[in-house]
C-alpha positions as CSV (number, residue, x, y, z in Angstrom):
1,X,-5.9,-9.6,-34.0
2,X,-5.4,-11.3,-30.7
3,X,-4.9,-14.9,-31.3
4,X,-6.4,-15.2,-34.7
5,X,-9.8,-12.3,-33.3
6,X,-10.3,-9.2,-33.7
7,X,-11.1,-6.9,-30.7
8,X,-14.7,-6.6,-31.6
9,X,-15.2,-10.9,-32.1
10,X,-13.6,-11.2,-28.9
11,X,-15.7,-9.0,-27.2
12,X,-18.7,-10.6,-28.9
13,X,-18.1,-13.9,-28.1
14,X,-17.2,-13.1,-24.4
15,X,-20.2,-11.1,-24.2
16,X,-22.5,-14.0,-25.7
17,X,-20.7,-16.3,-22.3
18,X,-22.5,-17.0,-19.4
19,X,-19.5,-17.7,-17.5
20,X,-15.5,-17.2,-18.6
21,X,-12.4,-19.0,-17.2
22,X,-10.3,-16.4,-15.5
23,X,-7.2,-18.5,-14.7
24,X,-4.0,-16.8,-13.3
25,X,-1.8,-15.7,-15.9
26,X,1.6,-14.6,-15.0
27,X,-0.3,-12.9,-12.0
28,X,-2.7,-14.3,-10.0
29,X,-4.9,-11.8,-11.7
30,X,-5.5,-12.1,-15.7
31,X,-7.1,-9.5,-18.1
32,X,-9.7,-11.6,-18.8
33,X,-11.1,-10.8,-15.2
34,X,-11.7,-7.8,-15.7
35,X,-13.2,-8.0,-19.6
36,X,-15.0,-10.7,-18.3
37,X,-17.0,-8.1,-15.8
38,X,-17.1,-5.8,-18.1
39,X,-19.5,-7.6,-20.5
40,X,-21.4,-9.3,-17.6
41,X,-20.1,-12.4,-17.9
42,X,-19.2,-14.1,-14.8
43,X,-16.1,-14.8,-14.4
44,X,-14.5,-18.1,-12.3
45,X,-11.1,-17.5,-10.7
46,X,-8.9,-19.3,-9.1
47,X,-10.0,-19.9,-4.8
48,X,-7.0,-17.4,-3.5
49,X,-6.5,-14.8,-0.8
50,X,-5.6,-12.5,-3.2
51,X,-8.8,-12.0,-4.4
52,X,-9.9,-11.6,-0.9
53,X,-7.6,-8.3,-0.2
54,X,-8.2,-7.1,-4.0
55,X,-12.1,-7.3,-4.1
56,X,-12.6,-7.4,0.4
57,X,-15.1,-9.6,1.8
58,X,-18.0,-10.8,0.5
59,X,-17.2,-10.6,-3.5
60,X,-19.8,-12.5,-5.5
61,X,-16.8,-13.8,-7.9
62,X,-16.9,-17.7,-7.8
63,X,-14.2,-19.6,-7.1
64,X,-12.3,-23.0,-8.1
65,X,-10.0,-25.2,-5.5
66,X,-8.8,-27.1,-8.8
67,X,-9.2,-26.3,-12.3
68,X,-11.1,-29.9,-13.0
69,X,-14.5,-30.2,-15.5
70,X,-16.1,-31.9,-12.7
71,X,-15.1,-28.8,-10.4
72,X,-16.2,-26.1,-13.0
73,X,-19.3,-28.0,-13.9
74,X,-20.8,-28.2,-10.5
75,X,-19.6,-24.5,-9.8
76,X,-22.1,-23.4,-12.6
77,X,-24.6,-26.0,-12.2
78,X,-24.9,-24.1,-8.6
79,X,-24.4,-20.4,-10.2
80,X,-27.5,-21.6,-13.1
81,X,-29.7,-22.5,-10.5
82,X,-29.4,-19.3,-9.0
83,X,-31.3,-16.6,-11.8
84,X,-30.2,-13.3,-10.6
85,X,-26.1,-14.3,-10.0
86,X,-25.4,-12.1,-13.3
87,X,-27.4,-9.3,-11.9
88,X,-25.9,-9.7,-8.6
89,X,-22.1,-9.5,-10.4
90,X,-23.1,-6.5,-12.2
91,X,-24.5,-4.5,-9.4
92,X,-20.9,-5.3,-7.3
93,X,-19.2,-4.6,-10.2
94,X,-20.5,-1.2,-10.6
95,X,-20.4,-0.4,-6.9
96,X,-16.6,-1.8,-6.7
97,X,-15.8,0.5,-9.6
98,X,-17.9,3.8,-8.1
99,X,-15.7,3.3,-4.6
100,X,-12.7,3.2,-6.3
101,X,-13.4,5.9,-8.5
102,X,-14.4,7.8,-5.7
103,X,-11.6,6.5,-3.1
104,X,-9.3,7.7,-5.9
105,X,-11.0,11.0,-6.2
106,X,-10.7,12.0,-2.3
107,X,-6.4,11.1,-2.8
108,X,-6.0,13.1,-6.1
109,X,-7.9,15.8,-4.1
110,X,-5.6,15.8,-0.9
111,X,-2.8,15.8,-2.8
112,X,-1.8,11.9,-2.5
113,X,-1.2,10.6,-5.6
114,X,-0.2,6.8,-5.2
């Protein structure tokens, strides 16, 4: 159990959310990022460059200046009022996977493993 869940509860519930907090951790990057997209649940991240040179321009992943209700509140009062934000995540999601795949692919094949 992670914290009291199970693997499978945790990917339930995180499933079942509309949106899930994606703080930094000990990186500016967390786990729960990447879970979050996984499941198709959008996740909120912290406003930072580093998601800018990790994802490039563009990158439907919303961002917070300060990690205040008021802040995250409006954020998805904006992303609700929008009905096709999930489908948009998704579709970048699987594209951003399929390059890197791919991207990955072309090294292993020229003999650059990195």
């Amino acid at each position: 159990p992670i914290h009291g869940l199970r693997i499978g509860e945790y990917k339930s519930i995180l499933s079942q959310s509309r949106f899930t907090f994606a703080p930094e951790g000990v990186h500016v990057e967390s786990y729960r990022l990447s879970e979050a997209l996984e499941v198709s649940s959008i996740p909120i991240v912290s406003c930072d460059d580093y998601f800018q040179g990790l994802f490039g321009e563009g990158h439907p992943i919303p961002c917070v200046n300060i990690w205040s209700w008021s802040e995250l509140d409006a954020l998805m009062n904006e992303i609700e009022g929008t009905g096709s934000y999930t489908l948009q995540v998704q579709e970048w999601w699987s594209g951003y996977k399929g390059n890197l795949r791919d991207r990955f692919k072309r090294l292993f094949d020229q003999g650059l493993v990195l």
